[in-house]
C-alpha positions as CSV (number, residue, x, y, z in Angstrom):
1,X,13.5,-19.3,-59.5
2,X,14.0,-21.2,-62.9
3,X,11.4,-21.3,-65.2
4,X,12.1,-22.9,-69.0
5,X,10.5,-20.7,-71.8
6,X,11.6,-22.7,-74.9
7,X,14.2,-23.4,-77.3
8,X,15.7,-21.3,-80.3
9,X,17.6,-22.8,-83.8
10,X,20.7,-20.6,-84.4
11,X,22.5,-20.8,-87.9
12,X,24.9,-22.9,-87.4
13,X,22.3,-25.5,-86.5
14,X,22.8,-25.8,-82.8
15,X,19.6,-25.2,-80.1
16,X,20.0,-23.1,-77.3
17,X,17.9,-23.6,-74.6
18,X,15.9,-20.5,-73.3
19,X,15.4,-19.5,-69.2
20,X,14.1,-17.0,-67.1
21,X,16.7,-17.4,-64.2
22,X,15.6,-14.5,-61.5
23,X,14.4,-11.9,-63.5
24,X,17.1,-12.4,-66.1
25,X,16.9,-13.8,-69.8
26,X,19.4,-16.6,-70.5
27,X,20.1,-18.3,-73.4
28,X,22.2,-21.5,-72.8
29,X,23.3,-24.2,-75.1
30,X,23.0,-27.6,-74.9
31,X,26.7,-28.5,-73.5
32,X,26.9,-25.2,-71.0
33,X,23.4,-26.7,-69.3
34,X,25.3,-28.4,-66.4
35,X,27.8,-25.5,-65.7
36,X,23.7,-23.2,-65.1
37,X,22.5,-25.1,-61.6
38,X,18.9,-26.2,-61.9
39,X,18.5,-25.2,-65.5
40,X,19.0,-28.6,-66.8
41,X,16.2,-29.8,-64.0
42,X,13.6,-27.3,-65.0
43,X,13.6,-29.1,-68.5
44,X,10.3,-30.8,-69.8
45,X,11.2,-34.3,-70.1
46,X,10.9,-33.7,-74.1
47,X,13.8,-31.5,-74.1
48,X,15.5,-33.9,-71.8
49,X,14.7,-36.7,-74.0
50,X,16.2,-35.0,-77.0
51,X,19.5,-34.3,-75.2
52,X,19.6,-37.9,-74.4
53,X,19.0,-38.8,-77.8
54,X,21.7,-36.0,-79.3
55,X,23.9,-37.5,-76.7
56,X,23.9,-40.9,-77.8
57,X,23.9,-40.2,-81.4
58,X,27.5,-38.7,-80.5
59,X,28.3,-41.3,-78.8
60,X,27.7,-44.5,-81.5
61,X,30.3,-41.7,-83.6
């Protein structure tokens, strides 16, 4: 069971993404969430919205 909690600002300005996966506490960042299976699915579509949009900011770079 995957259940998203929220999201957490760090100091080098990066997000990571917060999970309860099983039981456990896990605090992924954005680029790790497709090496977690299901995490990246059990985003709101917000949170997948601003990954897509961080995404293609990087990309027009």
């Amino acid at each position: 069971m995957i259940r998203y909690m929220g999201t957490k600002n760090i100091d080098d300005g990066s997000v990571l993404y917060i999970f309860v996966v099983n039981g456990l506490h896990k605090e992924i960042r954005e680029a790790a969430l497709k090496q977690h299976p299901g995490c990246y699915e059990a985003l709101p579509a917000s949170a997948k919205a601003r990954i897509s949009a961080n995404r293609h900011w990087l990309s027009r770079a």
